[in-house]
C-alpha positions, 0 to 999 in steps of 0.5 A: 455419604462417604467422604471424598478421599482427600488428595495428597500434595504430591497428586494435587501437584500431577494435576495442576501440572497436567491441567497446565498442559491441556490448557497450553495445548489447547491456546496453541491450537487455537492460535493455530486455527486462527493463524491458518483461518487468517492467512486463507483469508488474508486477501479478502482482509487486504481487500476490506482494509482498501474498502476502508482506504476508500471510505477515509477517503470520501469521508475527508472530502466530504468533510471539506466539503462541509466545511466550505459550503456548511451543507448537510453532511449526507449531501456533502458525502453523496457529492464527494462520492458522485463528484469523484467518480464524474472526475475520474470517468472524465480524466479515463475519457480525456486521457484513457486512449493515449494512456492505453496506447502508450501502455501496449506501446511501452508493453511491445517496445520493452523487450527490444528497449532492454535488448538495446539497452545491454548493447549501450552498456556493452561499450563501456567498460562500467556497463561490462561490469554492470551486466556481469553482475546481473548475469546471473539471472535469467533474461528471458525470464526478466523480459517475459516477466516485466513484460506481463507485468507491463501488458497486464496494466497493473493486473492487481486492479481487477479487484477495483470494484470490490474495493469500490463498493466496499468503500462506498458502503462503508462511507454511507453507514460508518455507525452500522459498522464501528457500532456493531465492532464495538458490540463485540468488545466488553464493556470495561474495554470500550473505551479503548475501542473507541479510542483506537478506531478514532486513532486509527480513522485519523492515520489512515487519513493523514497517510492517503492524503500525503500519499494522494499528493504525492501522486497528483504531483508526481504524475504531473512533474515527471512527464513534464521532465521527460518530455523536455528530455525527449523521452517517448511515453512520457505520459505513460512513465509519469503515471507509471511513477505517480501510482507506484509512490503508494509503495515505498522504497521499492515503488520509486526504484520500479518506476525509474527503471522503464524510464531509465532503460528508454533514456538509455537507447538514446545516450548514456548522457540521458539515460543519467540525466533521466535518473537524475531526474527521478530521484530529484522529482520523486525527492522534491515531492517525497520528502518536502512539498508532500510533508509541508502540505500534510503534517501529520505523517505516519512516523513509521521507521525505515527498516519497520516499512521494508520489513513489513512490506516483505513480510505483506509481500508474502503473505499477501502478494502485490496487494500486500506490498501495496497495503503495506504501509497502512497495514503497519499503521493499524498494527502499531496503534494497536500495540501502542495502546493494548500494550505499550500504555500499559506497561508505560503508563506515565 
């Protein structure tokens, strides 16, 4: 055969250069492709996150359970998971009628409670100014939109079931799933799989059991303190408050604003006062009694939150908003342990 006619330096060069060229066209469009199949599929992501939340969360209780009463872990996850259910489906018994009427209640007042509301701010001359600098906005559009957000009953709920049966499969064979994720990853790199699945499992449980504190005491104080204000819909309001602590920084701010408005058709005195008493209640709870209890809170900086949660906010809506935190939480493990140890591995 004859011989194959050498390439010349400056050809060698032209190719490796073009070659160079299809394989960064090529990684841009697969990062694009993987980009756009992400964000199609964003919510049924956020959705199967809350499934895990779930399973973290029947597993926790179960483990308590084992610890207390040293059964076998398969009855102590079918008690944890039959037991939560029968807890909830008689508190929605005992309490779900007068919840549900306060709401429609709270839903059909709500526009008059604002109309009242910029009538008492109106007479003085701080509230003047208040209600210039918010002028710019459209008010019916404020009251049409807080309103449904209201009258819906958070509307966001209505994939509960998903997220429910999601956590229940999850929670009966956790090792179906985890195993069959770590087939996926090579052999040299299993380890580290396992490692962050275990960081991330710890995290997520330490994040929901703070953050259920904060709810249970937030949902019993607050009404406590708005009804010894006279405050209607106290019940309501409380739950309002002890909901919206899965979202932070802005979760707190939503809550007092209804129970604020209310006050405010009463007097300015109590409308101050309320304020008052959901900024110490929610602080009380937040920032002490809840990490006194669990000490292993997510470290997550301030500005890092309220920029993921705008980020999830439009990617994801108000369930971004809400998965926000743990979201962040999974993302920082995997930076630290693909990226951060390796490049600091002292």
């Amino acid at each position: 055969m004859p011989n194959e006619k050498q390439l010349s330096p400056k050809e060698k060069k032209e190719l490796s250069y073009t070659e160079k060229v299809w394989y960064t066209v090529g990684i841009v469009a697969v990062v694009a492709i993987v980009i756009l199949i992400a964000r199609v599929a964003f919510g049924v992501l956020l959705l199967a996150l809350a499934g895990c939340l779930i399973s973290v969360y029947f597993h926790g209780l179960g483990d308590v359970i084992q610890r207390k009463t040293k059964w076998r872990r398969g009855i102590c996850m079918l008690i944890s998971i039959a037991g939560s259910f029968i807890i909830l489906g008689f508190l929605l018994w005992f309490m779900g009628s007068k919840i549900q009427a306060q709401v429609s209640e709270l839903s059909d007042t709500l526009p008059h409670t604002i109309s009242n509301a910029k009538l008492k701010l109106a007479e003085t001359p701080l509230g003047r100014k208040v209600l210039e600098a918010t002028s710019g906005g459209n008010p019916d559009k404020l009251v049409a939109t807080a309103s449904q957000f209201f009258s819906t009953s958070f509307g966001i709920l209505g994939n509960m079931y998903i997220i429910l049966f999601l956590g229940i499969f999850f929670t009966a064979s956790p090792s179906l799933y985890k195993d069959g994720l770590i087939l996926l990853i090579p052999p040299n790199q299993k380890d580290l799989a396992r490692n962050i699945i275990n960081r991330t499992s710890l995290s997520l449980k330490g994040w929901l059991k703070g953050t259920m504190i904060s709810m249970v005491l937030l949902s019993i104080l607050m009404p406590i303190g708005l009804s010894i204000m006279n405050i209607p819909l106290a019940l309501v309001l409380g739950l309002l408050a002890g909901l919206l602590v899965i979202v932070p920084n802005f979760g707190s701010l939503a809550a007092m604003i209804p129970g604020v408005l209310l006050a405010l058709t009463i007097g300015t005195d109590t409308a101050i006062i309320v304020a008052l008493i959901y900024i110490g209640v929610q602080t009380l709870v937040q920032n002490i009694i809840a990490p006194i209890i669990q000490k292993k809170m997510i470290n997550m900086p301030p500005a890092l939150t309220i920029i993921g949660q705008l980020v999830m906010g439009v990617l994801g809506g108000a369930m971004g908003i809400i998965m926000a935190m743990p979201a962040l939480a999974v993302m920082m493990i995997f930076v630290d342990e693909i990226y951060v140890k390796r490049i600091n591995p002292e």
